[in-house]
MITI-662318 format. One record per residue (C-alpha): residue number from 1; residue in three letters; x, y, z. Coordinates in Angstrom, 3 decimals, decimal comma. Layout:
BEGIN
{NUM "ALA" {X Y Z}};
...
***
This chain:
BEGIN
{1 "UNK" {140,913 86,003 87,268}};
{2 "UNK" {143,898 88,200 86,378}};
{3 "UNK" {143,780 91,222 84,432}};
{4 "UNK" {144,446 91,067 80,394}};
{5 "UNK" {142,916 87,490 80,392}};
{6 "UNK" {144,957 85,879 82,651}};
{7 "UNK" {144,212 83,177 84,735}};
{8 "UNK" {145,838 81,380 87,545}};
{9 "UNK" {144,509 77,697 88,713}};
{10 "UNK" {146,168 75,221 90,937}};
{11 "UNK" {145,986 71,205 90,802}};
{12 "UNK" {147,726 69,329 93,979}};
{13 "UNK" {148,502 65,780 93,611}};
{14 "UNK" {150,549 64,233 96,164}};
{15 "UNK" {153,524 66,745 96,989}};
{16 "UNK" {153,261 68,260 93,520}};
{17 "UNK" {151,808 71,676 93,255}};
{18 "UNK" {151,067 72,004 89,667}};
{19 "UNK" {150,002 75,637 88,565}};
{20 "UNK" {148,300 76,845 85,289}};
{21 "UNK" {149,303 80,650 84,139}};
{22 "UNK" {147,024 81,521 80,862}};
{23 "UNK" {146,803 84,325 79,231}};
{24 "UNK" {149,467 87,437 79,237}};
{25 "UNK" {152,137 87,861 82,060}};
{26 "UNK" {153,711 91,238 81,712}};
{27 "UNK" {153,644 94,413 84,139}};
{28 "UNK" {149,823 94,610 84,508}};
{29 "UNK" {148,824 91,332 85,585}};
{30 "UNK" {152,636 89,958 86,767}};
{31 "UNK" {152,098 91,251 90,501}};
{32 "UNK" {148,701 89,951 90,887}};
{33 "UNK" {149,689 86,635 89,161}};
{34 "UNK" {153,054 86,603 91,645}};
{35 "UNK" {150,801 87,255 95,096}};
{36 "UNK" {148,487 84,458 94,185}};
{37 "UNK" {151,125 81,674 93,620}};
{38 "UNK" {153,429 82,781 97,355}};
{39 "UNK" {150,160 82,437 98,995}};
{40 "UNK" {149,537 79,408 97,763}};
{41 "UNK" {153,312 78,194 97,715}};
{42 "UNK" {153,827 79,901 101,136}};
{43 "UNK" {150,529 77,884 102,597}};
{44 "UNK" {151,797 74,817 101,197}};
{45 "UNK" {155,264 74,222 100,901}};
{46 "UNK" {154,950 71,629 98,444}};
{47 "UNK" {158,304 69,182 97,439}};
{48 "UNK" {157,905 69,964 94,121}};
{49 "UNK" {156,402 73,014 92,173}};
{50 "UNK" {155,442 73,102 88,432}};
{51 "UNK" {154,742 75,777 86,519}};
{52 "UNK" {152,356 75,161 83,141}};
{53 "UNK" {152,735 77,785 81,001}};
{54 "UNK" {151,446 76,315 77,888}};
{55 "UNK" {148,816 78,351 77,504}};
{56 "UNK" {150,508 81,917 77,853}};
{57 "UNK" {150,213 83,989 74,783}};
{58 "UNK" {152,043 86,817 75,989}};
{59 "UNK" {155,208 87,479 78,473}};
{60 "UNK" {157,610 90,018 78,793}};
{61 "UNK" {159,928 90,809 81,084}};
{62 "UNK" {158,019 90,745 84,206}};
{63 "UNK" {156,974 87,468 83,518}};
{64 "UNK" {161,030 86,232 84,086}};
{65 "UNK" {160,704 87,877 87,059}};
{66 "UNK" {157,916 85,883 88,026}};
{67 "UNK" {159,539 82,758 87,013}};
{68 "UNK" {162,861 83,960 88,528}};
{69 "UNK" {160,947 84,650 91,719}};
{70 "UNK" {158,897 81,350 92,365}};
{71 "UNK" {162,005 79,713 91,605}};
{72 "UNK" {163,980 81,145 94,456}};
{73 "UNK" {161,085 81,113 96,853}};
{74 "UNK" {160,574 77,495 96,144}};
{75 "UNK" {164,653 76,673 96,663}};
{76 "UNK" {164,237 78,728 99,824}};
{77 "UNK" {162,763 76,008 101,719}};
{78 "UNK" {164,602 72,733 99,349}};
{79 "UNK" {161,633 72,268 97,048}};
{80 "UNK" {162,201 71,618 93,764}};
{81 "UNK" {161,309 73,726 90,515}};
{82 "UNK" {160,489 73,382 87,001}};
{83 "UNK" {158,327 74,950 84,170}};
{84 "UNK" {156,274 72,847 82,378}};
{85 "UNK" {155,194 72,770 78,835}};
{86 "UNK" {155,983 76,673 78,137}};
{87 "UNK" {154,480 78,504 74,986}};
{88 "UNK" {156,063 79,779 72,289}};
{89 "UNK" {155,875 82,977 73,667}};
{90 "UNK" {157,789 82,112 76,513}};
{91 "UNK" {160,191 80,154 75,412}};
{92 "UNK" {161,255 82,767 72,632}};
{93 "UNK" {161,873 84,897 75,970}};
{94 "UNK" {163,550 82,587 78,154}};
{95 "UNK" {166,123 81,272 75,438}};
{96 "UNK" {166,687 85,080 74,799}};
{97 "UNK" {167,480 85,811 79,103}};
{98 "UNK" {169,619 82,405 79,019}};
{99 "UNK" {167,046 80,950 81,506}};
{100 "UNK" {166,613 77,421 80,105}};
{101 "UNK" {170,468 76,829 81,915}};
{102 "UNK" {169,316 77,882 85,667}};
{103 "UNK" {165,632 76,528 85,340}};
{104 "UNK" {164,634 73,229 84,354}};
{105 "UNK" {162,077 73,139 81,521}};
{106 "UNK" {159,694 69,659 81,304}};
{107 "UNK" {157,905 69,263 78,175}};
{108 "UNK" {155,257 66,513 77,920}};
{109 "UNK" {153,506 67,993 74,590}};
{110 "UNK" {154,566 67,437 71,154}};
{111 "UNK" {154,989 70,967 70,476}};
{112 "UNK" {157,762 72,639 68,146}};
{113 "UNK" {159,266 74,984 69,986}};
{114 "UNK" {160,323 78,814 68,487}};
***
């Protein structure tokens, strides 16, 4: 569990590392949420990461650092990257940092995006 709500949970199928962020991401909970995912990354090494982050109600700036992070860790070692099925919420912010043209961004929900 991760303060304000948050919650981090991990699914592994084949070389896929697919991880769940719910909740808020912002200065509170961001290094918590960070040190749990490199551990798990780090221990792993999976081909391909995903983050789900359909079910964050809240992010601010500390949650593109996050993003920004895992993203570079995971290129470190030629893995590849995306964020999957992002909120509202964090889409508002990552179209406002310019993010969608560095970070790939799967959808695989009908969802209307802001």
């Amino acid at each position: 569990m991760i303060k304000n709500g948050g919650l981090v949970t991990y699914e592994k199928k084949n070389e896929t590392l697919l991880i769940h962020v719910s909740g808020e991401i912002d200065h509170h909970s961001a290094a918590m949420v960070r040190k749990s995912i490199d551990d798990r990354i780090l221990a792993e090494r999976p081909e391909r990461v995903l983050l789900e982050l359909s079910s964050v109600d809240f992010m601010d700036s500390s949650g593109l650092g996050l993003i920004m992070g895992r993203f570079a860790l995971v290129k470190q070692y030629c893995g590849t990257f995306a964020v999957l099925d992002p909120s509202p919420a964090v889409v508002r912010i990552m179209k406002l940092a310019g993010m969608e043209r560095m970070i790939s961004v799967l959808r695989t929900k009908n969802k209307i995006e802001g």
